[in-house]
Each structure stands twice: as C-alpha cells, then as structure tokens.
N, C-alpha and C positions, 0 to 999 in steps of 0.2 A: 309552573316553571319546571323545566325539566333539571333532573339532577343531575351530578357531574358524574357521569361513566367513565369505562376505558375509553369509549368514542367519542368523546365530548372533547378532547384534549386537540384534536387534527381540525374538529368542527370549530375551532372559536378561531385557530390558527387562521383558517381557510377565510373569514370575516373582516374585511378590509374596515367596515364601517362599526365594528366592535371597539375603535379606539373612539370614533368622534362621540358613539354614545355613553361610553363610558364617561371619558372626560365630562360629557354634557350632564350626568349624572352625578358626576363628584361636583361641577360647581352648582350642582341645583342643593344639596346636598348643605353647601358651605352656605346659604341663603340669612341663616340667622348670623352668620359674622359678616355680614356684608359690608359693615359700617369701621368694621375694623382693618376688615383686608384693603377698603378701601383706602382708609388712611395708612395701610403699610403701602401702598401704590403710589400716594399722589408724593411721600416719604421718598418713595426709592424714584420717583420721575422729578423731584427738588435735586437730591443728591448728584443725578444723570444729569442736572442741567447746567450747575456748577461744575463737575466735572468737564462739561462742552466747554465752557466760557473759560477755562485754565488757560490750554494751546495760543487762543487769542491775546489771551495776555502773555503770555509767554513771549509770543512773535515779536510784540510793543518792547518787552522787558530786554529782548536778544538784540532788536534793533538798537537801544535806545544805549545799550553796552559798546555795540559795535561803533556808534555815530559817536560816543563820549572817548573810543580811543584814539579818534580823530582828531576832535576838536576839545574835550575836554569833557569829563564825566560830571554830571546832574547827580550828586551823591544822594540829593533830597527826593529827587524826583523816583531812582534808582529804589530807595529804600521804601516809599511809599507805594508803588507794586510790587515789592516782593511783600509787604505788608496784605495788603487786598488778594495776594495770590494766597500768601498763608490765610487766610480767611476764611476766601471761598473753600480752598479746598477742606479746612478743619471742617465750616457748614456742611460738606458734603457728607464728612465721614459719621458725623452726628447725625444726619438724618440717613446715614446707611444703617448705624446702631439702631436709633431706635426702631425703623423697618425691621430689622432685623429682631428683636427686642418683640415686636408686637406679634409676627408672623411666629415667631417661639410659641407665643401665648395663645394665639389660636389655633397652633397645628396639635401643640398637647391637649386643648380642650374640645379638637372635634373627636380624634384618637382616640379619646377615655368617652365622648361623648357614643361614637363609632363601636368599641366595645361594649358600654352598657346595653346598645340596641341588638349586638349580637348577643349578648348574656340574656336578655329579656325575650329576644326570638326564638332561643334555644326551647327556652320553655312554653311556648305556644305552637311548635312544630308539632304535628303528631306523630306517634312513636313510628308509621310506617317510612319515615324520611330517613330512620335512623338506620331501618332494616335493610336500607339502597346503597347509608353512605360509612365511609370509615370514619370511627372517633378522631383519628389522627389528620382527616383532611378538613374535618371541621375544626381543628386544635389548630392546626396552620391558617388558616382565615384570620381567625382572632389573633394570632402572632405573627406569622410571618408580613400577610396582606396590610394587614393595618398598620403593622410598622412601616412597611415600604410605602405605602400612604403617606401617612406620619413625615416622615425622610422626606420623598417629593415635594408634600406643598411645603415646607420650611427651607427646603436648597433652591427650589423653582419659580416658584410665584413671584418673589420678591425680584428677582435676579433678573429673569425672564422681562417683567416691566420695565425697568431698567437697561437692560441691554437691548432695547426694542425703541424706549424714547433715544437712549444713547444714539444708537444706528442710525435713525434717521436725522436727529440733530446733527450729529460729525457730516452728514451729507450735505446737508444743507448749509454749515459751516463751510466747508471744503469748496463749495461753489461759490461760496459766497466772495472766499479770498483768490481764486484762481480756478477757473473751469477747467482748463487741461491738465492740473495736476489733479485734480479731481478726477477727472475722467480714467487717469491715471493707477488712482487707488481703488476707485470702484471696480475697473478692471480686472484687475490683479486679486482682486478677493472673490469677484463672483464666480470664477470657476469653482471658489470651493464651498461656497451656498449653492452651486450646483448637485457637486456632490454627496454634498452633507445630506440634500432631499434624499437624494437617490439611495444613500445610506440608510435613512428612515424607514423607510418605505423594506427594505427589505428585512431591516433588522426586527421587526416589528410581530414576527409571526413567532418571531424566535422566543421573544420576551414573554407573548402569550402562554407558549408549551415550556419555559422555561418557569414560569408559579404554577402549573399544573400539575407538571411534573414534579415538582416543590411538595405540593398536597399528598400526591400520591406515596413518596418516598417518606415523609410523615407517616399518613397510616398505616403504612409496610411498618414500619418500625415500631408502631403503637401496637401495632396486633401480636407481632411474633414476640416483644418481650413482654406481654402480657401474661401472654403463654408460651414462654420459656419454657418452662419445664414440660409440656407436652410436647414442641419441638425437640428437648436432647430424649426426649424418653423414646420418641417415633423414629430418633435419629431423622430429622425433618432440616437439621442445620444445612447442608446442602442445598437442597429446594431453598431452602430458604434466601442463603447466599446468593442461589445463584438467580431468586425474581428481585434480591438488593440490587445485583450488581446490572442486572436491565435495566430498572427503573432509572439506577445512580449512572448506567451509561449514558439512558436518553437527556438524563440531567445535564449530565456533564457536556454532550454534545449541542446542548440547547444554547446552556449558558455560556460555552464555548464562542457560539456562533453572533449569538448576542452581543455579549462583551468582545469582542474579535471588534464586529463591523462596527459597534460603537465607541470602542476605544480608535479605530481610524480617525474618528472626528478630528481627533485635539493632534495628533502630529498633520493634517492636512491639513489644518487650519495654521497651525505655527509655519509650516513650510510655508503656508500663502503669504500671512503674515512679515516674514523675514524676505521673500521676494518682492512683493509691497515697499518693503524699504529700500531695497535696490532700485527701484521701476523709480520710485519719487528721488532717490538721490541723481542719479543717471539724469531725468526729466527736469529735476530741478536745477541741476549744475547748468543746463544747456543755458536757462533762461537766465540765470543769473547774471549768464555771462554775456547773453542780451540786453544787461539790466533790465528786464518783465518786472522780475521780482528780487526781495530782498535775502538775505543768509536768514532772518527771521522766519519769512515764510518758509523755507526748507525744514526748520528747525521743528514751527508748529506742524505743520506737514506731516513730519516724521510721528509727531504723537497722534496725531491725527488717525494716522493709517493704525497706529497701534493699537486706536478707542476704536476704529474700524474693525478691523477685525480680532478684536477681545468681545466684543458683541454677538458677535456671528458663532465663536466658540461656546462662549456663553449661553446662546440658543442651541447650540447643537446639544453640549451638556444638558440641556434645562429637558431639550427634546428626548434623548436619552431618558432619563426620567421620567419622564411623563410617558414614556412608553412602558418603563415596568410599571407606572400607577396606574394605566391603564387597564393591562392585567389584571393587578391582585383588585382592584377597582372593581373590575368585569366579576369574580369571584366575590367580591366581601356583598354588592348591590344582587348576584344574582341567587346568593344565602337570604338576603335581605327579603327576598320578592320570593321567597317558596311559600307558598300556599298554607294557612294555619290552619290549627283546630278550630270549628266556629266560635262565635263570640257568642256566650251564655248570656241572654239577655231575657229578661222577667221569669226568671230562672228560679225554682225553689231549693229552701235549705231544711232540712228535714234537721229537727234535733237530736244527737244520737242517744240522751238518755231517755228519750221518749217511743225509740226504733224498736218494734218487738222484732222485726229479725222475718217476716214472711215474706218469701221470695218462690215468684213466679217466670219461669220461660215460657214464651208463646210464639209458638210457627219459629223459630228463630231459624235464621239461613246466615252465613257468612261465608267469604273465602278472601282470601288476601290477595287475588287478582282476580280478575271476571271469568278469566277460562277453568281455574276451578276453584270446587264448591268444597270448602271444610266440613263444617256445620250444617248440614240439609233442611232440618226440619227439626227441633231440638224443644217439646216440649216436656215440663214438668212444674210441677206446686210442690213448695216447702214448706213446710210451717216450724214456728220460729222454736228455737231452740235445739233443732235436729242437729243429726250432726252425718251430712250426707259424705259418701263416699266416692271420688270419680276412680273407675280404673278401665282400664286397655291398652291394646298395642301401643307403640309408639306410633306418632303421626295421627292416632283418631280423635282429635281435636280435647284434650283433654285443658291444655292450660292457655288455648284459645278461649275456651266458654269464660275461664278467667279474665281473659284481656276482654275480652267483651263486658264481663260484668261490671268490671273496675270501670270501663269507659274508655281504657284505652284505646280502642277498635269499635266505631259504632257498623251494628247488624247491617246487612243489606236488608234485609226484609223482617220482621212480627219484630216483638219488645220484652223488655225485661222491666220485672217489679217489682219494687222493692214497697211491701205494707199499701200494694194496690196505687202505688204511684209511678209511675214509667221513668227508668233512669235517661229517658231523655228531658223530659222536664226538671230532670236538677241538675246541677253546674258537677263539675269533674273534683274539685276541692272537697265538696260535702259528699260526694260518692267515695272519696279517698278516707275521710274523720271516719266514717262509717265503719269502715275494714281497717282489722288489724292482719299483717300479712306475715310470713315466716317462705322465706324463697329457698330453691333447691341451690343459689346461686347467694352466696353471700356477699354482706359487703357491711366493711369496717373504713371509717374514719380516722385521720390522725388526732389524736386525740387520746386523755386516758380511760380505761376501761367502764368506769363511773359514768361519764359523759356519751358514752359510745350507747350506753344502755339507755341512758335518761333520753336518746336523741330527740329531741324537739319536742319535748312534752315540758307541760309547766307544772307545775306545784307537787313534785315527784319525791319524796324524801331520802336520803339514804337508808332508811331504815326498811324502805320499801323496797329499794332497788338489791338491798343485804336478803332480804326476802325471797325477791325471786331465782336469785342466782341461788340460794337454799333449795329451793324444789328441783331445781334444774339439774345440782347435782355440782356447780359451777363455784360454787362456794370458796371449797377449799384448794381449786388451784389459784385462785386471785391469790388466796391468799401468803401463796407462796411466792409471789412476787416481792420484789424488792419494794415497791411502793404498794403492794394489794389492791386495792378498789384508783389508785391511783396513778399507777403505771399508766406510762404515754403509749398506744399501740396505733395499728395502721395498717390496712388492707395486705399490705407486703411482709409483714412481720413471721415467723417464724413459729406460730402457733401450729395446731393442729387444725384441719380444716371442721374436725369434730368440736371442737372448742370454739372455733367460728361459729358453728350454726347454734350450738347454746346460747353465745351468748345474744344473737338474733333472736333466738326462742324467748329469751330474757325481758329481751326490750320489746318482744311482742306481747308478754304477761301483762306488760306496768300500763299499756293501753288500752284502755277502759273505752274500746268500742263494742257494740251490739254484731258486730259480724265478723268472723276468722277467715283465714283462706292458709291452707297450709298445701305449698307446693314440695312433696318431696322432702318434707323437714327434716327427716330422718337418714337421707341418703347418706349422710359424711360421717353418721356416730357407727360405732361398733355395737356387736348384740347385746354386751353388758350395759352399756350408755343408752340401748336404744331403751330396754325397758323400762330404766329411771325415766328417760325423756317423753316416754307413754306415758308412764305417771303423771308427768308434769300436763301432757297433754292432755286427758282427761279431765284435770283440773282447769287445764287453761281453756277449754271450752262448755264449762260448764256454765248455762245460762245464755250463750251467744249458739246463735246459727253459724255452722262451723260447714266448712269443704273442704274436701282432705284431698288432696292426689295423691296418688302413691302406686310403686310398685311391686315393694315388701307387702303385699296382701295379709298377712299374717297380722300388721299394723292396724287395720281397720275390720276385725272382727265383730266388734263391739260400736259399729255405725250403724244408725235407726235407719238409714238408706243407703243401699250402693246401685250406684248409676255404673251400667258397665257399657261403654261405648266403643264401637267399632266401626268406619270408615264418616264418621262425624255423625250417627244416630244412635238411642240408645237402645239396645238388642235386646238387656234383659235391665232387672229393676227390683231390689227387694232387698232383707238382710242379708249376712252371712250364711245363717242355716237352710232359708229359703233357697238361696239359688246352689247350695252344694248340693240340696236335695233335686232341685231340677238339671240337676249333671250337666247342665248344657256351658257354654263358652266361659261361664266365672270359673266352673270347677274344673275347667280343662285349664285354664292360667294358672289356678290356687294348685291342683294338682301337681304341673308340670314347675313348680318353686322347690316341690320334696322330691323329685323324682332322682336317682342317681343317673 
C-alpha cells in the first residue's frame, strides 16, 4: 500500500469511489457486532413505527374532539386515546433509548477494539514506514480518525435506519389517507432531497482533504516542538510559522468548504419543511371546504409533512457524517493494510546465556532504495569477545550495518551470523535479548529514575541498579535529588543531555546480554565525563562482543578491531597502532581531530 505523501491528499480527493469503499470497509469491519447493531436497528425501526401510527391517531382523537363539540363529547372514549397515544409514543421513546443504549456499547467497543489493532500494527510495521511517515500523522489516526469513527457510527447508524423506515412509512401513510395531499408533501420536499444529493456529491472531496490535512498539521507540529529548541537556536520560527500557517490555511479552507455545503442541509431542509406546511394548509383548506376531508386529516397531515421531512434532514445529517467516516475510515483501513515485517514462523531462539558472541558478515549488500547501494559488499569475521570498532565519514553506512544486524532492515543480498546461525533464521525478539544497545539518541520515560534504569528487565535489585550508576559516575547526582533513585523524570525534563546518556549507559550495564552495540555513546558527555564513562565502558564490555561507533576516535584506541568504512566498504582493517602506522585514511581522520 502506498503511503500518505504530500501527493496523496489531491489523489484520494480526486476518488469518487473512495467513499463507497470505505463505507464497504467499515461495515465489513463491524461484522463481529452484527447481532447487536442489528438489534439496535430492528429498536430504532419499532420506535419509527410507533412514531408513524401517532398522526393517525391524532386525526381520530381531532375528529372525535371536533364531532363531541357538536353533538356532545365521548369523555371515555376521548381519554382512552389519549391513553394509547401516551403509550405508543412512551414505546417509541424506550425503544429509541435503548437503540441508543446499545449503539453506545458497540461504537466504544469497536473504537478501543480499532485502536488496539493500530497499537498492535504499529509494531509489526518495519521501521522503513516510519522513515516515509510523520509520528504526528500516525498519532492523528489513532485520535483524531478513530474518534470521528467513534462519533459517526453512534450519531448515524441508529438514526439513519430510523429516518429511512420513517420516510417511507409517512409515505405510504400519506397516501393511504389522501393521495393529493400527499402528492402535496412529497412535492414540496423533494426539491430538497434533490439538493441535499447534489450537496453530497460535492462536499465529499472537501471532507477527504480536510483529515488529511488534519494528519499533516499534527505532524508539523509533532516535529517542530520536538525540536524546539533547534528551531529558536536556527532561528527556524519563521519557516516554521509560515509551513503552520499553509497547512492550517488548506485546513481551514477545507473544512471551510465542507462544513459550509453541509451546514446548507438543515436551513434547506427546514425552509422545505416550513413551505410543506403552507402547500398542505393552502391544499387542505380547499378540500375541506369540499368536505374530501376532515380538520383532522389537516391536522395529521401537518405532522405528517414534519416526520416527512425531519427524515430527509436526518439523512442528510447522518450523510454528512458518513462522509467525514469515510475519510478518516479511508486513513485508519489504509494504516491497517500497510505491508508488515514477515511473520517468523519455525523460527529459532538462541539462548543468550549460551551465545559466545561470533559474528560473521558475508557478501552483505544493502541500500534503502533500489537506485542506491549503501552497503556494497561488506564482509568480515568476529570472534566473540572482541570489541570491534566502526569509524568513517558520515553517510558510509556505519549505523546501517547496525540496523541491519539488529533486523531492523533485512540485506538485499549474503547474511549475517550470529555463532554460525543466520539472523534470518531467528525471530527479531531473540535478536533484540541478545543486544544490549546504548544510542547516540536518548530516550527517557516518565517515570522515576530507579524505573527508567531497571526498564523492562526482571529480577534487577536496587543494590544493583546503586551499582551501576556507581561506575558511571551517575551516583551522586541522583542523589541530590529531592527523592534520589526516586525522583519522577521524563524525556522533556531539564536534565543535561550528558546525564541522559549515563543513565542509558546504566540501564545498558544491568543487561546481562552476550552482545553490545554502542552508537556514539559518548557524544553528549564532556571530556572529564567522557573518561569516567570509558571506564565504565571498558568494564561494560568486558566478556560480551561489543561494536562501538564513534567519531571521537581517541575513544576506541583500545579496540581488538577497527573497521574503517568509506562509501559502504571497508577500506582499511586492524588496531589503533596498525593503521596510524599504515598512514592511510584512519590516520588522515585520527590526525585531522588534533589538527588546529
């Protein structure tokens, strides 16, 4: 499935048949409440029918008022249908409740049913979906889409069945008691189920690029206060404003045009409505006065045209609706249907206390699109406990080989092995136990500091987790917090970003896996910080096969291999001392770090 671009937004517009399959989707969708919607249906077509059979009585109850001040009032008779009227109509209202009542309980349980399957999708996407789309237009799927979901089938469904038996019962009432006042009322309304189409029809493309544009004006805003502070540093607020204030125009001009034509519904409809009762008073007077018919039938008549066209609004409303579910519909099903990572099946799990750590590349090739090649040809043997080093320019695939080895990215072509097993034959979970990771990119939890370290590990003790922050260096500023090891923090919190990556270094000590990966670990400490955090790193890879990236070169002196890579092969291969000795491209990088 293709992903939602800048261009995607005019393409779905342009798609006349994007609503019927949407719709056709969302009710394929509802298939396990079949049993329930259906009995909010046969509920709200009870209620519609009672509501037809009122007027009728009404006419009886008007007549029978009128003929008793003739000749004398029937008080018994008099009171026994307004009795039957209060009835039916109470029946009506009881069985609107609980339609209503039931359609509650299934629109919050597809909703919540609807978001677990995006929470659960999220995680089966591969990470290239992610490098297409904005965090913030997959955040508005799950919020914005699914609620308007939500909202439609609990205002629509119900209503819609109901105003559809309604409509054509009051017709078939209407003819029953007088064809030409009928003819009358149906008249007089269908010019605006005329236009009510016509309205649809155009309002329809609006409602599309108005959640799209919804998405987009999300991820604009998920991005730039993310990185706030790189925005006022670049002084970037401008630019900024000014791709808000596009997006928030096409918004505004969407939703504008949208709610514009589909707010016309309900004043053409009431004007129809209100001229409907002129057309049958005017028509009805004439006859009366032919004696045709009785002040009763005027009377039922008059509710008549009202249950007539309250129906026809009803659908137009319900339609409205159904056009923005459409939309976010079109977005939450075509999230649904994007292409997953495969499904690992007779899959192995390697056990990590058993993993000595030997990791082989063979023929590897990758690139992140077809037309180019990152990774060319990328072979090497590790054997376990090394502790190898990647460095080079930026862009020569250095923390590609990562994504690759992790599984994020499987090879276009040769394999990767772990202890003479191909990480294609084992599942992405046991390739995850295996690596303990430390990112150039941090990230914290809300949560207290304690928690933040222990993250998702079991049988972890504080005595242990007092330990690591000990070597780290990290110790004594917990403990200068108001709560120490206790204190609530959170990615956004006001620490240093040096103190972020410890205590990540932290939480990667207490992880008792056989492989490391340290990208850039050291980037956010200072030189006094970095050498304690060397410390720590030397211990923290002690016994585990370890891969450093790095650009401080000075950091990995003391690596049994440095891979030095340049346009995604490796150029040269060996210690520290070996390659300053061979002068070539390590000692022109290593050199040019002391150069003034």
């Amino acid at each position: 499935m293709p992903s939602f671009g800048k261009g995607s937004v005019n393409k779905i517009a342009e798609k006349p048949k994007d609503f019927k399959d949407s719709i056709k989707k969302l009710i394929k969708s509802l298939n396990s409440y079949s049993k329930l919607i259906s009995l909010a249906i046969v509920l709200a077509i009870l209620s519609s029918i009672l509501t037809i059979i009122g007027p009728d009585k009404i006419q009886d109850f008007t007549n029978e008022i009128l003929n008793g001040l003739i000749s004398g009032i029937d008080f018994t008779k008099i009171v026994n249908m307004a009795i039957f009227l209060i009835i039916i109509y109470l029946l009506s209202s009881i069985f609107g409740y609980l339609q209503g009542f039931i359609m509650a309980t299934v629109t919050n349980k597809f909703t919540k049913e609807l978001r677990n399957n995006i929470a659960q999708k999220i995680n089966k996407l591969p990470l290239r979906y992610f490098d297409n789309t904005t965090y913030g237009d997959v955040l508005s799927r799950v919020t914005n889409d699914v609620d308007t979901l939500g909202q439609t089938m609990n205002n629509s469904i119900g209503s819609l069945v109901g105003a559809i038996v309604l409509f054509i019962g009051v017709i078939i009432m209407m003819f029953i008691n007088n064809w030409m006042m009928a003819l009358t009322a149906i008249f007089s309304t269908f010019i605006g189920f005329i236009l009510m189409t016509i309205i649809m029809k155009k309002s329809q493309k609006y409602f599309n690029t108005q959640q799209n544009e919804l998405g987009r004006i999300n991820g604009h805003i998920e991005e730039i206060y993310s990185g706030h502070n790189v925005v006022k540093v670049y002084n970037g607020v401008k630019d900024a404003n000014k791709k808000f204030d596009d997006i928030n125009k096409k918004l505004f001009i969407s939703s504008k045009k949208s709610q514009f034509l589909s707010g016309l519904m309900h004043p053409i409809m009431a004007f129809i409505g209100n001229f409907g009762y002129v057309a049958i008073c005017v028509v009805g007077a004439m006859l009366v006065i032919e004696n045709k018919i009785s002040i009763g039938s005027i009377v039922a008549f008059m509710i008549y045209v009202r249950l007539f066209s309250s129906p026809l609004t009803t659908m137009a409303q319900a339609a409205t609706q159904l056009q923005s579910a459409a939309a976010a519909s079109e977005r939450v099903f075509k999230f649904l249907e994007e292409k997953e990572m495969p499904i690992e099946k007779d899959r192995k799990n390697l056990d990590k206390i058993q993993v000595k750590g030997n990791i082989s590349f063979e023929h590897v090739k990758f690139g992140y699109n077809k037309n180019k090649t990152i990774i060319k040809d990328f072979n090497v043997k590790i054997k376990s406990g090394q502790k190898i080093a990647i460095v080079g320019p930026t862009g020569a695939g250095k923390t590609t080989l990562v994504n690759l080895l992790m599984k994020f990215y499987e090879t276009n072509s040769g394999d990767i092995k772990i202890d003479n097993i191909s990480i294609k034959d084992l599942t992405r979970e046991n390739i995850h136990e295996l690596f303990s990771m430390v990112l150039q990119d941090t990230w914290l939890f809300n949560g207290t500091i304690k928690e933040n370290i222990i993250y998702n590990q079991k049988n972890i003790t504080f005595k242990e987790v007092e330990k690591a922050c000990q070597i780290v260096g990290l110790d004594h500023f917990i403990r200068t917090l108001p709560k120490g090891y206790n204190t609530v923090i959170n990615d956004a919190d006001s620490i240093s970003s040096g103190q972020k990556q410890l205590l990540t270094i932290a939480r990667s000590m207490l992880e008792k896996a056989p492989l490391l990966i340290l990208d850039e670990a050291t980037s956010s400490v200072d030189t006094r910080t970095e050498e304690l955090v060397q410390k720590a790193m030397d211990k923290l890879t002690e016994g585990r096969t370890s891969f450093i990236i790095a650009h401080r070169l000075s950091t990995i002196k003391n690596a049994d291999l440095i891979l030095v890579l340049k346009d995604g092969d490796i150029v040269e291969q060996g210690n520290h001392q070996e390659l300053i000795k061979q002068n070539g491209f390590y000692a022109e990088l290593y050199n040019s770090q002391f150069e003034n």
